[in-house]
C-alpha positions as CSV (number, residue, x, y, z in Angstrom):
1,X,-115.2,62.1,-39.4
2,X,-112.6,62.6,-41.2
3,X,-110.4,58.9,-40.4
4,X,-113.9,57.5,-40.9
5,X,-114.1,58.8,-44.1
6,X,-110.7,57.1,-44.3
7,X,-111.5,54.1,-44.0
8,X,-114.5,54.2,-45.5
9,X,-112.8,55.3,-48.9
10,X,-110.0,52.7,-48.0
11,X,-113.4,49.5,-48.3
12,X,-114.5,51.4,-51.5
13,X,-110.9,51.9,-52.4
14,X,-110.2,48.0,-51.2
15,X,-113.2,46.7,-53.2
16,X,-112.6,48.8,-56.3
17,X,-109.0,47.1,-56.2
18,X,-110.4,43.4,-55.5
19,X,-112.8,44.3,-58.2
20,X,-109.1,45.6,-60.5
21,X,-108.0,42.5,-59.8
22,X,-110.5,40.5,-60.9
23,X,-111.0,42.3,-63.5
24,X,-107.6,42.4,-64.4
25,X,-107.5,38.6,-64.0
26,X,-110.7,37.0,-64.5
27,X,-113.5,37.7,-66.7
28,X,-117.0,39.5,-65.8
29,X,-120.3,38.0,-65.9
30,X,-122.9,38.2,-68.6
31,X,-121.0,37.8,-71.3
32,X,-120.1,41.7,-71.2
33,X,-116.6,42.9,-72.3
34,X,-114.3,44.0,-70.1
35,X,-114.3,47.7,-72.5
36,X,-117.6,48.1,-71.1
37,X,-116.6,47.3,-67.4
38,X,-113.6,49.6,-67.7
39,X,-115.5,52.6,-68.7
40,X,-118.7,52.4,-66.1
41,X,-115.9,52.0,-62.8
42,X,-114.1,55.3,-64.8
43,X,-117.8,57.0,-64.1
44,X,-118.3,56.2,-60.9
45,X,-115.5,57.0,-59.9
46,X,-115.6,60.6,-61.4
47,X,-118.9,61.0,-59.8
48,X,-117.3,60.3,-56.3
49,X,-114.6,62.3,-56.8
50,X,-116.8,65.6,-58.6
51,X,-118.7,65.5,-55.0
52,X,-116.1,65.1,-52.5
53,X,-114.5,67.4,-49.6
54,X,-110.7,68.7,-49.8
55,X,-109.5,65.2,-48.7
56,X,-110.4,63.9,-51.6
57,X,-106.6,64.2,-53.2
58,X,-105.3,62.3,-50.2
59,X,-107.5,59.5,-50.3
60,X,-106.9,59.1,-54.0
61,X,-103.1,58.9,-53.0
62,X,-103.6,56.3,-50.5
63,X,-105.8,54.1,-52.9
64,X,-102.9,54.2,-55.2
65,X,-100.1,53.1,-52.8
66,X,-102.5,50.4,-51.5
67,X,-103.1,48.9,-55.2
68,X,-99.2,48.4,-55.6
69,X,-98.7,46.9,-52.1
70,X,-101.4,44.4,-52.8
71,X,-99.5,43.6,-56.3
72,X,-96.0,43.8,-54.7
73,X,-97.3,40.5,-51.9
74,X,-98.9,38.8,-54.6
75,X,-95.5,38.7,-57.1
76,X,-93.9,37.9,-53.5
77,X,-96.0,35.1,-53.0
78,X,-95.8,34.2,-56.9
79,X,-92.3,33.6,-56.8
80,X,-92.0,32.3,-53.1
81,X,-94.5,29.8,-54.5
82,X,-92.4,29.5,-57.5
83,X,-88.7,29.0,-55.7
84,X,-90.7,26.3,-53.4
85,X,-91.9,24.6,-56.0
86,X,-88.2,24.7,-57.6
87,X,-86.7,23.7,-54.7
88,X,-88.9,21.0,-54.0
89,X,-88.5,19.5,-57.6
90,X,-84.9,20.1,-56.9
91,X,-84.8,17.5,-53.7
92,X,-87.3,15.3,-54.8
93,X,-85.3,14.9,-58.3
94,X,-81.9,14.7,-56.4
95,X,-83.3,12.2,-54.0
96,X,-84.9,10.0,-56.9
97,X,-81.2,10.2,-58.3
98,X,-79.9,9.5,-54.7
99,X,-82.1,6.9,-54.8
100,X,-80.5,5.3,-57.6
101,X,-77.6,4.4,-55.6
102,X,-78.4,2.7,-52.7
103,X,-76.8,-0.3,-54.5
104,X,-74.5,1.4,-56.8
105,X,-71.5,3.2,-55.7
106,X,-71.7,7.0,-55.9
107,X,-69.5,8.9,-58.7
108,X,-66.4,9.3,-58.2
109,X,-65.6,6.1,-56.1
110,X,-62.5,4.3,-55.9
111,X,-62.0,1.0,-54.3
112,X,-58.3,0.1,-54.2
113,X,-58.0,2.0,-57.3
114,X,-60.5,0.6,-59.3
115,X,-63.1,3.2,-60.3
116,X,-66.4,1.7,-58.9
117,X,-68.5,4.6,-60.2
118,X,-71.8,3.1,-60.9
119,X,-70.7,-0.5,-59.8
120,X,-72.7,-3.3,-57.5
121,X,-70.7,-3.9,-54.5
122,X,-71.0,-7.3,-56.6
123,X,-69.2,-6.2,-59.3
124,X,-66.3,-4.8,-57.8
125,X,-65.8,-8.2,-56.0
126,X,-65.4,-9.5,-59.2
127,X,-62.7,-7.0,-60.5
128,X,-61.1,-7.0,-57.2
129,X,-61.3,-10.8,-57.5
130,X,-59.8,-11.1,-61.1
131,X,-57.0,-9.0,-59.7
132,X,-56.5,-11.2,-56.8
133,X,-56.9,-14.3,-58.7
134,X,-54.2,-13.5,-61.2
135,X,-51.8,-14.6,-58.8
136,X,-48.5,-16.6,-59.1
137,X,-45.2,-16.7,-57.5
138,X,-41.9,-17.8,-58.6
139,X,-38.8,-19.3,-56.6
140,X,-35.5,-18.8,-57.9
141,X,-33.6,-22.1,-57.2
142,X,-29.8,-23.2,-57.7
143,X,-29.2,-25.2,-60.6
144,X,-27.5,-28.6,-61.4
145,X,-24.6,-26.5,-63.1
146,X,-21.9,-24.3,-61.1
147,X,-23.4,-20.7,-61.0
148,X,-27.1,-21.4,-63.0
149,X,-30.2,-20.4,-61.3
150,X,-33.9,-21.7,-62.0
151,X,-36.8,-20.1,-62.1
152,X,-40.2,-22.1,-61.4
153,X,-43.2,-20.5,-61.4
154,X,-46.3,-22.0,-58.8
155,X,-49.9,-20.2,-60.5
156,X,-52.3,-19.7,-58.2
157,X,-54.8,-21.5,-60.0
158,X,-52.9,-24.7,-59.4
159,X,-53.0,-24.0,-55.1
160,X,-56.9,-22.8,-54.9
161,X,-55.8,-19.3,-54.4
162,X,-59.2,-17.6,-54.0
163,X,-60.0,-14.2,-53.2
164,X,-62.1,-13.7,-49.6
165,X,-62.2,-10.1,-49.1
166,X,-66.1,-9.2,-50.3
167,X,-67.4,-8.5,-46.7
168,X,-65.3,-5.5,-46.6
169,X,-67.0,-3.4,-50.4
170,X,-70.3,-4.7,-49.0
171,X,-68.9,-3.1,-45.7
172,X,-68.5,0.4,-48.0
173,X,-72.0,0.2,-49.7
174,X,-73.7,-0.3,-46.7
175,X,-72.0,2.9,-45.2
176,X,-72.2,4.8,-47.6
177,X,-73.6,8.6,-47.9
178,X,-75.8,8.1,-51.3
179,X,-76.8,11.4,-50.8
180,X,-73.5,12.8,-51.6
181,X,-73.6,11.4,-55.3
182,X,-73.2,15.3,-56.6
183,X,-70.2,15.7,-54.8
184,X,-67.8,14.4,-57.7
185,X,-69.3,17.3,-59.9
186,X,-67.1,19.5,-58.3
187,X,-64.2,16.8,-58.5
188,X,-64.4,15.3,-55.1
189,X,-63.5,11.4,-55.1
190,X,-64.3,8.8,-52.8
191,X,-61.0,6.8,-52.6
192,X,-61.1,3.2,-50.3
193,X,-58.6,0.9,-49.7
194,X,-59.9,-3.0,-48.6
195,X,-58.1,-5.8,-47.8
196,X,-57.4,-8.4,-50.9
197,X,-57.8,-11.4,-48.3
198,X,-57.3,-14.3,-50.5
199,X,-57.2,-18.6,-49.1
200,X,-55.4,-21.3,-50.8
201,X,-55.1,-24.8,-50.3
202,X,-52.2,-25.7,-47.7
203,X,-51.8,-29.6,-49.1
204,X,-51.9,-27.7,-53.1
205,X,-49.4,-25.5,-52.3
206,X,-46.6,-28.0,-50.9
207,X,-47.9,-30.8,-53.5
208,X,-47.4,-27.8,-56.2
209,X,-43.8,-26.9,-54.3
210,X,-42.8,-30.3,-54.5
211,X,-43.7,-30.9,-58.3
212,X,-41.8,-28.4,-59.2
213,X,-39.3,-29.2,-62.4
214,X,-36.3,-28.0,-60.4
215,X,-36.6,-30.5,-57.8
216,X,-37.3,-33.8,-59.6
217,X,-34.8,-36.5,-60.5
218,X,-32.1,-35.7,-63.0
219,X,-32.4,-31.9,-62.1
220,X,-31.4,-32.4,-58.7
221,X,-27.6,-32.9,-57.7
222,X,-27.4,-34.7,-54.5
223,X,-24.7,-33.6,-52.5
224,X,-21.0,-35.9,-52.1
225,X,-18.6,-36.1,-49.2
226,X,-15.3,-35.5,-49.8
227,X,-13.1,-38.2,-50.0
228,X,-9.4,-39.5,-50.4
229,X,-8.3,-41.3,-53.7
230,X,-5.0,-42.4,-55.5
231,X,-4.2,-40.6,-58.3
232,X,-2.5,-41.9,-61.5
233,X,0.3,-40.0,-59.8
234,X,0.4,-42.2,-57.0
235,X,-0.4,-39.6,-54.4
236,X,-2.9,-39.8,-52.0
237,X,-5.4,-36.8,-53.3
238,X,-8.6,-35.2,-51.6
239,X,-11.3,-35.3,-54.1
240,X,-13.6,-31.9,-53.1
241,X,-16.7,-32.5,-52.0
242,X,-20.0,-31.9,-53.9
243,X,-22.8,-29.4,-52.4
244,X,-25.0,-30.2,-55.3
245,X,-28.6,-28.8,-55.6
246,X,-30.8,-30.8,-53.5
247,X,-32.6,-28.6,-52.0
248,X,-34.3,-29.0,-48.2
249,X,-37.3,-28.7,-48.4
250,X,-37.8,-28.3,-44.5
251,X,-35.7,-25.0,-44.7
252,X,-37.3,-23.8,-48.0
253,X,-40.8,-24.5,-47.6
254,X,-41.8,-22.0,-44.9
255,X,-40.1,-19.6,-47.0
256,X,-42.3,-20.4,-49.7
257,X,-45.5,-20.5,-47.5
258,X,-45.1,-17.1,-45.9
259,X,-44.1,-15.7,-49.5
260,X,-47.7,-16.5,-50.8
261,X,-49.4,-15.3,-47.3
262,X,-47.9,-12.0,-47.7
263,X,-49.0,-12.2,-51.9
264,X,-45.5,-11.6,-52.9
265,X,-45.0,-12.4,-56.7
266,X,-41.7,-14.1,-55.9
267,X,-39.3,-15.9,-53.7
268,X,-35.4,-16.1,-53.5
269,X,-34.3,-19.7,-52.5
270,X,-30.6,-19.9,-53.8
271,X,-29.2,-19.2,-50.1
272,X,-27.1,-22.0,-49.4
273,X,-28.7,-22.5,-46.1
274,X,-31.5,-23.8,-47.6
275,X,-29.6,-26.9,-49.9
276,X,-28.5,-30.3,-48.3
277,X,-25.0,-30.5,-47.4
278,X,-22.3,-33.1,-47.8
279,X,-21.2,-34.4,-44.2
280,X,-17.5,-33.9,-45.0
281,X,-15.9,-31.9,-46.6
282,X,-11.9,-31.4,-48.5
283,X,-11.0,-29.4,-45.2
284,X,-12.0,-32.3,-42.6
285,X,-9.4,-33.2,-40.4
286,X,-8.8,-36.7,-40.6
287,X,-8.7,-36.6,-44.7
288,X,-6.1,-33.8,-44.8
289,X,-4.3,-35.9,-41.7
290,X,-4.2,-39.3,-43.7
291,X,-3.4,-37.7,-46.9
292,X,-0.6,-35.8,-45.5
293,X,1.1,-38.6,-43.5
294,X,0.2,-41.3,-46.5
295,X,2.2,-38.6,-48.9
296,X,5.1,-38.1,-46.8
297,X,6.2,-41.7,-47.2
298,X,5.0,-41.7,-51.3
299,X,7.1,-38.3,-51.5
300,X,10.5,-40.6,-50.3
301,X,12.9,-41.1,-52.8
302,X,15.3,-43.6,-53.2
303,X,18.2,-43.9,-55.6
304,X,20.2,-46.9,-56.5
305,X,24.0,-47.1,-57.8
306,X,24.1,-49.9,-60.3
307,X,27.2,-52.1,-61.3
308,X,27.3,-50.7,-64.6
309,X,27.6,-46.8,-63.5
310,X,24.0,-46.2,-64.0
311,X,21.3,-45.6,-61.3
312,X,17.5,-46.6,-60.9
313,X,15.0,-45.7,-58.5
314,X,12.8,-47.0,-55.6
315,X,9.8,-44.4,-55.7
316,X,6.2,-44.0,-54.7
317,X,5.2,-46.2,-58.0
318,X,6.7,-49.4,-55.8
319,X,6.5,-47.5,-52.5
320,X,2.6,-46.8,-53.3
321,X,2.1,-50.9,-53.1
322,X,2.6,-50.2,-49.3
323,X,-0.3,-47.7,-48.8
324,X,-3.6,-49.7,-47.9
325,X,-7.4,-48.0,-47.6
326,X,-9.5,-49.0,-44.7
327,X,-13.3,-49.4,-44.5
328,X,-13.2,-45.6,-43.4
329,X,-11.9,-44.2,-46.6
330,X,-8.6,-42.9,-45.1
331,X,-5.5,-44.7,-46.2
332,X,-2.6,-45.7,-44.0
333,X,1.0,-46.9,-44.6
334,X,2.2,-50.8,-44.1
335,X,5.4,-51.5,-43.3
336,X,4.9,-54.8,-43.6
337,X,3.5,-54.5,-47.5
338,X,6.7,-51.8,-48.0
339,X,9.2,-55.1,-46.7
340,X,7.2,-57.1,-49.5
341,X,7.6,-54.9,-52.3
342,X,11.0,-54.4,-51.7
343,X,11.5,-57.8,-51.8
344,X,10.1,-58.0,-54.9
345,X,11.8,-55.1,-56.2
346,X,15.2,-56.4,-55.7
347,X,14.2,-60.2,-56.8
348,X,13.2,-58.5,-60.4
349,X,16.9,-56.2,-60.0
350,X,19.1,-58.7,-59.3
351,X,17.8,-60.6,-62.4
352,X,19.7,-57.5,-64.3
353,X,22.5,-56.9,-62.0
354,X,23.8,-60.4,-60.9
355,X,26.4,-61.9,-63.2
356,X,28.3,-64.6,-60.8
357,X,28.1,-67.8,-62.3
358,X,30.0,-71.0,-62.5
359,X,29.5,-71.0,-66.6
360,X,31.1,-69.3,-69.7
361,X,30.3,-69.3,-72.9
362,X,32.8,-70.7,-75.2
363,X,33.1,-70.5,-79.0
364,X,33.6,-74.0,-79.8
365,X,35.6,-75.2,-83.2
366,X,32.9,-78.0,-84.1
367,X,29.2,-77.2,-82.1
368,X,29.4,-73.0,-82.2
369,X,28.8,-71.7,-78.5
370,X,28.5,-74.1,-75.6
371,X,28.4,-73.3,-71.9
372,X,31.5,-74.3,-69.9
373,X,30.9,-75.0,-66.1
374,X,34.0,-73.6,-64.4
375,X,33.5,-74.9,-61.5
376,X,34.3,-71.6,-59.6
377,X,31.5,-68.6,-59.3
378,X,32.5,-65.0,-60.4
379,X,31.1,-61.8,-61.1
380,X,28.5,-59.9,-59.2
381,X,25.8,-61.1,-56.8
382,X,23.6,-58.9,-55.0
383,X,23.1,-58.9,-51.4
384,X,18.9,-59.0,-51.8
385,X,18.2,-59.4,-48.0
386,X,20.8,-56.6,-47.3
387,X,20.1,-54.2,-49.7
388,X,16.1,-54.6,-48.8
389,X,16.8,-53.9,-45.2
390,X,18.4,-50.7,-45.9
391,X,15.6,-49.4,-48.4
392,X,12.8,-50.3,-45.7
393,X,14.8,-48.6,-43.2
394,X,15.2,-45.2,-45.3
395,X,11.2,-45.4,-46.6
396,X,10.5,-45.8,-43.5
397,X,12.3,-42.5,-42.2
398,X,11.0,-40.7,-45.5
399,X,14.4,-40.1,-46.0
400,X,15.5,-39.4,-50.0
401,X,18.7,-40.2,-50.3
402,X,20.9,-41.5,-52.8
403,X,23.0,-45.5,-51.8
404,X,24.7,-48.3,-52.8
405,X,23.5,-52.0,-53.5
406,X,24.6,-54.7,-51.4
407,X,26.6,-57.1,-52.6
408,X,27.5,-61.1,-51.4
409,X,30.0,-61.3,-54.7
410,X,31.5,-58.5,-56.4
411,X,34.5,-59.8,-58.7
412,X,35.5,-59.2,-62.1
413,X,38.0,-62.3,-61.5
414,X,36.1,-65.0,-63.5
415,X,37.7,-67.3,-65.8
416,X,38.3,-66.2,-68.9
417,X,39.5,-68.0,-72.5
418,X,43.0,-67.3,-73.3
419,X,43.8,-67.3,-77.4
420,X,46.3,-70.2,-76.4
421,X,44.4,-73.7,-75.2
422,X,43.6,-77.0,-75.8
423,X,40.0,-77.6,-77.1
424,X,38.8,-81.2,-75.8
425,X,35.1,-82.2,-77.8
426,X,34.6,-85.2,-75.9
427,X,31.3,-85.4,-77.5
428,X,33.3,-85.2,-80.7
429,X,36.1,-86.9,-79.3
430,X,38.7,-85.1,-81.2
431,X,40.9,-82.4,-80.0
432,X,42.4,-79.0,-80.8
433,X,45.6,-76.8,-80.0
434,X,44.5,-73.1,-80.4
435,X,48.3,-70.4,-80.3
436,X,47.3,-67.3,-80.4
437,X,44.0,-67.8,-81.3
438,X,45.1,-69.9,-84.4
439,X,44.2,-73.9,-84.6
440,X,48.0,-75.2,-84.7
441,X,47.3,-78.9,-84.1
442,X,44.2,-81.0,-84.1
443,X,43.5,-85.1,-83.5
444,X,41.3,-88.0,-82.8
445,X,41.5,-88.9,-79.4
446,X,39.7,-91.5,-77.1
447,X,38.5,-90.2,-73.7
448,X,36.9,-92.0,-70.3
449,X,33.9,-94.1,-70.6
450,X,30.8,-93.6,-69.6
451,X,31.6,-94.9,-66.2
452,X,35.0,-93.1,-65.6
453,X,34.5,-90.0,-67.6
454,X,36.6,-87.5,-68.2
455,X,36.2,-84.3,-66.4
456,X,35.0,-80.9,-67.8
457,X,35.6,-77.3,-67.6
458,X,38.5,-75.3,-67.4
459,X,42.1,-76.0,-66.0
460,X,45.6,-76.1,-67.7
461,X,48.4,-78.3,-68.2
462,X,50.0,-79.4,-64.6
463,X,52.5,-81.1,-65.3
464,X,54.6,-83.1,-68.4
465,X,56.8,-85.7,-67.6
466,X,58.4,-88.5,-69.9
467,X,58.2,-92.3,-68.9
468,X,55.3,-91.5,-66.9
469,X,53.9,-94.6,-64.5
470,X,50.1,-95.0,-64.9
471,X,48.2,-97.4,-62.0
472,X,44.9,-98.1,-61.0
473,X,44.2,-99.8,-57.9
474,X,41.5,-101.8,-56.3
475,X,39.6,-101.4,-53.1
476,X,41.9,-103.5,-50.9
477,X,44.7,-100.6,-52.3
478,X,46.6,-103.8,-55.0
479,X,47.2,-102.8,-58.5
480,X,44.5,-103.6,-60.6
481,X,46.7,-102.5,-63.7
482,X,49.6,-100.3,-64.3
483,X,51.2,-98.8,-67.7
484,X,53.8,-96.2,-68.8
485,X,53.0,-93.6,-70.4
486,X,55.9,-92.3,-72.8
487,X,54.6,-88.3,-72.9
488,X,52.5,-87.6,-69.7
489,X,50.8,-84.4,-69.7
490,X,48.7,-84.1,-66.3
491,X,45.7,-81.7,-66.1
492,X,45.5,-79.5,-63.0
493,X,41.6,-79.6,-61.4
494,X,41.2,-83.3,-63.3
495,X,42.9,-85.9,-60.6
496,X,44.5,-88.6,-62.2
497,X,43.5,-87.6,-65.5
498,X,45.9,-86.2,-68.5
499,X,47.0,-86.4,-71.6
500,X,48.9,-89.0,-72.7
501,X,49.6,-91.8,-75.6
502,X,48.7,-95.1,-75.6
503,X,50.1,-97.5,-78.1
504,X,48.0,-100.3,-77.8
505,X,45.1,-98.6,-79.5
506,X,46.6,-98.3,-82.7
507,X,45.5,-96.0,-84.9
508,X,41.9,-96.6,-83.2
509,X,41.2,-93.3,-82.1
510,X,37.7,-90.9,-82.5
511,X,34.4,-92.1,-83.1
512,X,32.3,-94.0,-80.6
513,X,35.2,-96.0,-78.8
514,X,34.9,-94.5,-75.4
515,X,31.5,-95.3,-75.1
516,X,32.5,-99.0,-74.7
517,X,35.9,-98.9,-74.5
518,X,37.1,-95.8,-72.9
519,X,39.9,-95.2,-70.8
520,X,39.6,-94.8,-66.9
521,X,39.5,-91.0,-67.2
522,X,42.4,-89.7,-69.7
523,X,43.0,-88.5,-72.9
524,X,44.6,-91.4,-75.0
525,X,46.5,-89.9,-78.4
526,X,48.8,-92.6,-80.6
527,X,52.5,-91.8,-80.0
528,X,52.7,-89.8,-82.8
529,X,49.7,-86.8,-81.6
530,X,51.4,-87.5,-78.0
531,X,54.6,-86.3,-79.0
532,X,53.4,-83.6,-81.4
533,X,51.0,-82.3,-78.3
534,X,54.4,-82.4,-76.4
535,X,55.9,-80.6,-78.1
536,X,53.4,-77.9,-79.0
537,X,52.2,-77.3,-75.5
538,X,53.8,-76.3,-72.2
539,X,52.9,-76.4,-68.6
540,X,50.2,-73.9,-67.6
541,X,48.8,-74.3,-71.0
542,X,44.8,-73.7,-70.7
543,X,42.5,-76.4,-71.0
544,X,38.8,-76.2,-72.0
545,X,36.9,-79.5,-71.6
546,X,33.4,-80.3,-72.6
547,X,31.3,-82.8,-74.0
C-alpha cells in the first residue's frame, strides 16, 4: 500500500507540478489572479498533509526532487534548443558568406603574387594580363664605332605579344574550396603560381628585328677584305681588314626568337659569331707572301759613284716602277719593267754626268762666247747599256750594294785655250795674236771663199818657212796656178791651208772680199801683217778658228 501510495502522491505530486508550471508560466482562467491561485493550492495541500500517515515527510521529499529534475531537462532542452538554433544560424550565415564566393576568390588568395582576394577569375586575367603585356626586350648590338654597343628595344605591342594563360585561374576557381573562406582569419593564404602563356606574331617579330635602327643603312658597317696597297713609301703594305657591324641575321635571329619564348627582357648579340665576316683577312697567306717577296726587291739599295766625288741612288722610288698589280690584288715584280726603268734612269743621269764633246766654249775678242768644234771628243761618257746591266743584275739579287758607273770615255784630256794663240774671226775676217793672254797684234785679213773655205777649230802653227811655193792643181794633176809666198806659216789639222801674205791684194784686206773673192783656203795678210805675224809667232803656236 504503501508504493501505491507512492505513486499515487507522485500523479498528485506530478499534476501539482504541471499545474506549478503552468502556473508559473502561463496565466489561469477566469480572469483570477495568480495571488488567489497561489493561496488555495497552499490549502489543499495543508489539508493533505494534516491527514496523512508517517510517510508523509518522504513523499514531500520526493515531490521536491522531482520538481527540480523536471526544471533541470527543461533549461537542458532550452539551451540545447538555443545552441541548435546558434549553430544553425552559424552554418547557414557561413554558407550564405560561402556562397558569396563561388565566383570570387576566397581571402587570402594569391595568384602568382597578385592578391586575388575578392577577385573574378576575370579580373585576375586582366592583372595577370597587364603584367604580361608589359613586355619588351632589348638586343645589345655592336656598333659602327670600335668598342660602342647599341641598345634597341622591340615592345611587345609592336609583335602582338598577348597573354593566353586564362584557362589555368579559371582552372583555380573552379577547384576551389569556397568553404574555406574563414581560413585567412587565422592568417592562412592560398598562394598559386600559373603559367603567364603569352603568343606573338612570328612575321611581327622578325619584321620588328629587322627594322631595328641598328641594322639599317648608314648604321651598319659592312665588312672589307684585307688587301695589299702601295704606300707613299713605296712599299707594298697590307691594309687590315674590316669586320664592320653587319650583323647576320641567320645567326642572330633564333637568338632573338627563343629570347622572347622564354619572356626574357633582353638579349646579348655582340658575340662576333653572330656579324658577317670579311673573306680575307691581314694574316692570309698569299697577301703576306706577295707583300713580302714584292718588298724584298723595293728594300734593295743601290748606290752610285759619280764623276764629281758625289753619289746618288737607285732605290725603291725607281725600283717600285717595276712592281705591277694583277687582277687578284697581289702585286708581283717585272724584270722586264725594272730593265725599262733603268734605262730611263741612266738616260736622265747621263744628261748630268756626260761631258765628252767635240766643242769648247771660247771667249771671243769681237762676238763674246762662241762654241769651237774641235774636232776630237773629250771628257766623260757613260757606258748607259753597261752600267744598266749591272743595276738589273744586283735588283734582281736584292743585293744593296754600293758601285761604279760605266764608262765608254773617261778623259780629262780635252782641248783646252792656251793664253798664247791666234784668234781667226772669219766671220769678221780680221785676226788677233793673244801672248799671255794680252792682244799683241791684230789685222784685216782675207780668208777662203765660200766654196774653198777655210777650216775651223783648233790646231797650231805647223810649220814657217820663207819663199814658200804655193800650187793648185787640176783634176788631170797640171798646175792650175802656182805662187810664192814670202812668209809661209802652215796650220797643222788645216791641209794646205796657212798663213801667209799676198801682195797682189794691196791693201784690200777685211770686209766682205772672201765672199767673192776669197782665197782657195788660206789666210792672205799684206807683206807687212805677214812679216809682223812672223815675227810674233812661232811653231806650235795655238790656233783658234771660227766663223
Amino acid at each position: 500500500m504503501l508504493n501505491h501510495n507512492i505513486y499515487d502522491n507522485n500523479k498528485v505530486n506530478a499534476r501539482r507540478s504541471r499545474r506549478v508550471a503552468v502556473a508559473d508560466g502561463v496565466p489561469v482562467s477566469g480572469g483570477r489572479s495568480s495571488a488567489g491561485n497561489r493561496a488555495r493550492f497552499a490549502a489543499a495541500a495543508d489539508a493533505v498533509n494534516a491527514g496523512g500517515s508517517a510517510s508523509g515527510t518522504s513523499a514531500s521529499r520526493t515531490k521536491s526532487g522531482g520538481r527540480a529534475s523536471k526544471r533541470g531537462g527543461i533549461l537542458f532542452r532550452i539551451s540545447l534548443a538555443l545552441v541548435s538554433a546558434l549553430i544553425l544560424g552559424s552554418v547557414i550565415a557561413y554558407c550564405v558568406i560561402a556562397n558569396q564566393f563561388k565566383d570570387k576568390f576566397i581571402p587570402g588568395t594569391y595568384v602568382n603574387g597578385i592578391e586575388a582576394s575578392n577577385l573574378t577569375a576575370d579580373e585576375v586575367k586582366e592583372r595577370i594580363r597587364a603584367i604580361v603585356e608589359d613586355y619588351s626586350i632589348t638586343l645589345t648590338t655592336v656598333g659602327a664605332n670600335n668598342g660602342e654597343t647599341v641598345a634597341s628595344v622591340i615592345d611587345g605591342s609592336s609583335i602582338g605579344y598577348t597573354y593566353t594563360g586564362g584557362a589555368e585561374v579559371d582552372a583555380l576557381m573552379e577547384n576551389q574550396n569556397r568553404f574555406a573562406w574563414a581560413s585567412s582569419v587565422f592568417g592562412k593564404t592560398n598562394e598559386y603560381t600559373v603559367s603567364q602563356k603569352a603568343e606573338y606574331d612570328a612575321d611581327m617579330l622578325s619584321s620588328a628585328f629587322s627594322s631595328l635602327p641598328a641594322f639599317q643603312e648608314g648604321r651598319q658597317v659592312q665588312p672589307s677584305n684585307a688587301y695589299l696597297a702601295l704606300t707613299s713609301e713605296n712599299a707594298v703594305s697590307i691594309v687590315p681588314a674590316v669586320n664592320g657591324n653587319a650583323i647576320n641575321s641567320d645567326a642572330a635571329y633564333p637568338l632573338v626568337v627563343a629570347a622572347v619564348d622564354a619572356r626574357e627582357s633582353s638579349v646579348d648579340l655582340t658575340d662576333s659569331s653572330l656579324y658577317k665576316t670579311p673573306d680575307i683577312t691581314e694574316d692570309n697567306e698569299a697577301l703576306v707572301a706577295s707583300a713580302n717577296e714584292v718588298n724584298s726587291y723595293l728594300d734593295t739599295v743601290i748606290t752610285l759613284n759619280l764623276p764629281n766625288g758625289s753619289t746618288t741612288t737607285f732605290d725603291r722610288s725607281n725600283i717600285v716602277h717595276a712592281v705591277v698589280r694583277g687582277d687578284d690584288g697581289l702585286y708581283t715584280f717585272s724584270s722586264d719593267l725594272l730593265q725599262s726603268e733603268a734605262t730611263a734612269f741612266m738616260a736622265d743621269l747621263a744628261i748630268d754626268v756626260d761631258t765628252a764633246t767635240s766643242y769648247i766654249s771660247f771667249q771671243s775678242t769681237l762676238r763674246g762666247t762662241v762654241q769651237i768644234d774641235t774636232g776630237d771628243e773629250s771628257g766623260i761618257a757613260v757606258n748607259r747599256s753597261a752600267t744598266v746591266a749591272k743595276l738589273v743584275e744586283a735588283v734582281n739579287a736584292r743585293a744593296t750594294q754600293t758601285m761604279d758607273l760605266e764608262y765608254s770615255m773617261y778623259s780629262d784630256a780635252a782641248k783646252g785655250i792656251s793664253d798664247s794663240y791666234i784668234e781667226l774671226d772669219i766671220q769678221n775676217q780680221h785676226l788677233f795674236v793673244y801672248k799671255n793672254g794680252t792682244c799683241v797684234f791684230d789685222c784685216d785679213v782675207v780668208t777662203g771663199k765660200p766654196s774653198t773655205p777655210t777650216k775651223t777649230g783648233i790646231s797650231h802653227v805647223l810649220d814657217k818657212i820663207e819663199y814658200y811655193e804655193m800650187a793648185a792643181f787640176k783634176p788631170d794633176g797640171s798646175k792650175d796656178y802656182s805662187t810664192i809666198a814670202r812668209y809661209w806659216m802652215g796650220i797643222a789639222d788645216f791641209p794646205g791651208q796657212g798663213f801667209h801674205d799676198m801682195p797682189s791684194r794691196g791693201d784690200a784686206f777685211g770686209g766682205t772680199i772672201y765672199k767673192t773673192a776669197g782665197s782657195h783656203g788660206c789666210v792672205n795678210l799684206s807683206s807687212a801683217n805677214a812679216k809682223k805675224l812672223w815675227d810674233t809667232i812661232e811653231v806650235g803656236y795655238q790656233v783658234i778658228s771660227f766663223d
